[in-house]
N, C-alpha and C positions, 0 to 999 in steps of 0.2 A: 166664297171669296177667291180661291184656290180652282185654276181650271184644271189642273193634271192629276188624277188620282189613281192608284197604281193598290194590285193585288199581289199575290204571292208570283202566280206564273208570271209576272212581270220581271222576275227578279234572276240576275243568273248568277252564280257562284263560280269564279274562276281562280284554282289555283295550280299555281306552276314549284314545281319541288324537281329534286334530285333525288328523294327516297331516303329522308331527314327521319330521325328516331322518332319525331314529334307527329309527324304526317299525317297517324292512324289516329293519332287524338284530335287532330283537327279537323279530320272525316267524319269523325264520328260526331263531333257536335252540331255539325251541318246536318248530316243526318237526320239528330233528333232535334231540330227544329220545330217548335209548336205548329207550324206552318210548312208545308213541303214547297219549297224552290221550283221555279218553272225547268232549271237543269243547274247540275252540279257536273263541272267540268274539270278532270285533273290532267294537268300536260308536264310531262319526265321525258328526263331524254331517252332514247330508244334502249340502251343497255341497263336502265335501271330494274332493279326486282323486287316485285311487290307481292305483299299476301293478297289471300282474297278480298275480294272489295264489293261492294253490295252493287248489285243491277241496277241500281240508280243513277251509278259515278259514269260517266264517259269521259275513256279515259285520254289521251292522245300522246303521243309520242314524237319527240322531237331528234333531230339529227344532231342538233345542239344545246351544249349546257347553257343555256341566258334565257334568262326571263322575259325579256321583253320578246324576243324572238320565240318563247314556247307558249306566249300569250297570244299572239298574233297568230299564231296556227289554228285556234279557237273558230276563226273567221268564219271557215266554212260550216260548223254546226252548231252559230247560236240561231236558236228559234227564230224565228220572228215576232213573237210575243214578247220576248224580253227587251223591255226599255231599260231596266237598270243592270247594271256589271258589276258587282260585287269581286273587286280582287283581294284574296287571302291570302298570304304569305301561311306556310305550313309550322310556321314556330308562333301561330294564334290558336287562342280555341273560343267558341263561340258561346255565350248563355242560350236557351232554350228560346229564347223570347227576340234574340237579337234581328230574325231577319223582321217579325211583329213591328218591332220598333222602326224598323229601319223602313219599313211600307209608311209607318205614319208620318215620320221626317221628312219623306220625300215627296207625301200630299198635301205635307203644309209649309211648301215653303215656296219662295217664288219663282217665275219661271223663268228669269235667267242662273237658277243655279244650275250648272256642270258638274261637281263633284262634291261631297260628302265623306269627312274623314274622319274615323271612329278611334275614339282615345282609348287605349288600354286602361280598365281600371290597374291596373298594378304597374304602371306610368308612372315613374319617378323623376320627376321634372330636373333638370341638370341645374346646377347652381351657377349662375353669371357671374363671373368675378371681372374686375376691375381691369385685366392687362387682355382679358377677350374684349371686352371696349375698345380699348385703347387701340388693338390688331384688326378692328376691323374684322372680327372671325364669327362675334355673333352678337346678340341681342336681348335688351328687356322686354324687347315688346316679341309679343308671341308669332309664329308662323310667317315670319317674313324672309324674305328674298335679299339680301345686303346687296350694294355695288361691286365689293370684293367676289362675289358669287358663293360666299357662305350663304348658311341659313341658319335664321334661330331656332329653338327649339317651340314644340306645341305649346297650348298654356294647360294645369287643370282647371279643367271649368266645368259647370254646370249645365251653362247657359250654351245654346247654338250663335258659332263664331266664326267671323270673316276673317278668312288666312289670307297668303300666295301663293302655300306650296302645299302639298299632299303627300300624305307618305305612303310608295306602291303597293306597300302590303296590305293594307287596311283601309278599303276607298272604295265608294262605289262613285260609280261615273252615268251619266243619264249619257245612253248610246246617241239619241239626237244631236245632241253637241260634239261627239266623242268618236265619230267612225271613223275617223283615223286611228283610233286607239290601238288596231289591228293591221298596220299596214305602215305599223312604224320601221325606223332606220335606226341600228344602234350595234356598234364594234361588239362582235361575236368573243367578248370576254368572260369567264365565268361568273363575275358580280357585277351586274348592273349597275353601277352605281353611280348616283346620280341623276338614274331616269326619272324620277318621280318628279324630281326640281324640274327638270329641262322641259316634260309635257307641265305641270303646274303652269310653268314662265309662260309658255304659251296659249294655256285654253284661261288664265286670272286675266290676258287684257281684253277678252271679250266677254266674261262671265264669268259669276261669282264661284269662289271656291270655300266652303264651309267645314268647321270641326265640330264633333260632337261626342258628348259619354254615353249617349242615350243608348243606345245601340250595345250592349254591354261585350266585350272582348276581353282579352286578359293576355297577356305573355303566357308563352308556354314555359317554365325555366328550365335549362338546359347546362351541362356540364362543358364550357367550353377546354377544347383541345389546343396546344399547346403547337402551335402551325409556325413557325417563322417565315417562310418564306410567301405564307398567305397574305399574314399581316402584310408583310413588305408588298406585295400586290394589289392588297385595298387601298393602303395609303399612295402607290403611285399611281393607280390609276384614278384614285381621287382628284388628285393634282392636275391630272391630263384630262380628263374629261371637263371640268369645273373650266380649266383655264381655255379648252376648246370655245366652252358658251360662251365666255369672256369675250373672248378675241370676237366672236361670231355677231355678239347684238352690244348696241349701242346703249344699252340701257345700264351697263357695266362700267368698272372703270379695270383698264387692265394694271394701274400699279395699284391700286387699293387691293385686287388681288397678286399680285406679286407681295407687297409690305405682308399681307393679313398671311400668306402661304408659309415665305422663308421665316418671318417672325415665332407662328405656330410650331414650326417644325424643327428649327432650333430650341425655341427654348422647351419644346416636347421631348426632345434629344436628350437634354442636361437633365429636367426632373426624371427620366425614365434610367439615366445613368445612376442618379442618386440613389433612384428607389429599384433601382434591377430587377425594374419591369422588361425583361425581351420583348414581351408581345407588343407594348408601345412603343419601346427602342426600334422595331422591327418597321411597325407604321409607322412611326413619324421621319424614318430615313427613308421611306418607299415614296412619303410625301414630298420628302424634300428634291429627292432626286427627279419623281416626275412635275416637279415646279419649274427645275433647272433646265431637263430635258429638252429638244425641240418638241414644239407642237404637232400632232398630224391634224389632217384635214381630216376630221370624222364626220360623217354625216348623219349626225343624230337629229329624229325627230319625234 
């Protein structure tokens, strides 16, 4: 029924780190794959240092800390055998079976789908409450796009499901549809953030973008550090990027995201005052501030 059927060397594994504690555990699950990867590709920025690493990893080095920009350096040495891109964020680790799966997902499905996005079993779906409704910030229904420029979150499922959006770290992309994917535009900031929605927005209006458990993954859990001023950096540059897309495509409303941004970020402010959380005191004033800020002209694609 199925015209496109796809083998292991079909398959490339691309992940981009800083030299995260998590890294080697999520090498090594790639690694022992019941199935060997056509190439396993790891791109750090040039100053990072690493142990040794098995003759199989090609490794690459970037000039800069961002994802999207140490992915896009990939360009020149994926094979040509490889249709599918496998991108891993280095705070995943793989089950034994997952790329197995992820060959069979991708022979039975049809052939305008573009991406494939793998749910963490240890995925704990965020709880919708009543005044995210109301803001415009997010959703009951799963993997959607708002007008605001938020996004809801994935669903758990079982079953293989038609999203909007993708989430960078955990995705493979069929290169046919996707050779932009290496030759993207995105502000040289240290978190990415965002990029996943922003490519999503754009390869969902011509092909389908899909979720799936099949493929088994898991969080790696990790001891978060205690950053204020990072926070404060995720949240405003949340704000500036998101409200960039806004401004950029008509498919948005820009005061749905203005109401859905100052509304979140305020009353993010008061519960984190209450409960003397800094690290969301820290994000949700970085949010607010880059809501209020001018916008730049980024050219993200």
């Amino acid at each position: 029924m199925y015209k496109y059927k796809y083998t292991a060397k079909n398959f490339a594994f691309l992940i981009s780190s800083v030299g995260e504690k998590t890294l080697q555990t999520c090498l090594n699950s790639i690694l022992k794959q019941s199935l060997n990867p056509g190439q396993i590709i790891l791109s750090i920025p040039e100053n990072t240092k690493l142990k040794r690493l098995s003759k199989r990893i090609i490794v690459i080095k970037s000039k800069f800390r961002n994802q999207v920009h140490q992915r896009c350096l990939a360009k020149k040495i994926i094979n040509q055998n490889v249709k599918i891109l496998v991108q891993i964020d280095s705070n995943y680790s793989l089950e034994k079976d997952t790329l197995k799966k992820l060959i069979y997902l991708w022979s039975n499905q049809e052939k305008n789908v573009a991406g494939i996005g793998m749910i963490p079993s240890n995925y704990i779906l965020p709880k919708i409450n009543i005044l995210q409704k109301l803001f415009i910030s997010d959703s009951s229904k799963p993997g959607k796009i708002l007008k605001s420029g938020y996004v809801s979150a994935w669903d758990i499922t079982t079953k293989t499901k038609e999203v909007e959006w993708l989430n960078g770290g955990s995705v493979s992309w069929k290169l046919k549809y996707c050779k932009d994917i290496f030759t993207r535009r995105y502000p040289k900031i240290g978190w990415s953030v965002a990029e996943d929605l922003i490519y999503s927005y754009k390869k969902g209006k011509k092909y389908k973008l899909l979720i799936s458990n099949k493929p088994k993954i898991k969080f790696i859990n990790k001891q978060k550090k205690i950053d204020l001023f990072s926070d404060f950096k995720k949240g405003y540059f949340h704000s500036k990027i998101i409200k960039n897309l806004v401004y950029k495509n008509k498919d948005f409303s820009i005061f749905q995201f203005y109401y859905a941004s100052l509304a979140t970020s305020l009353l993010g402010i008061v519960f984190a005052l209450f409960t003397f959380n800094l690290n969301k005191l820290s994000r949700y004033f970085g949010r607010l501030i880059g809501t209020l800020v001018k916008t730049y002209n980024y050219r993200i694609t």
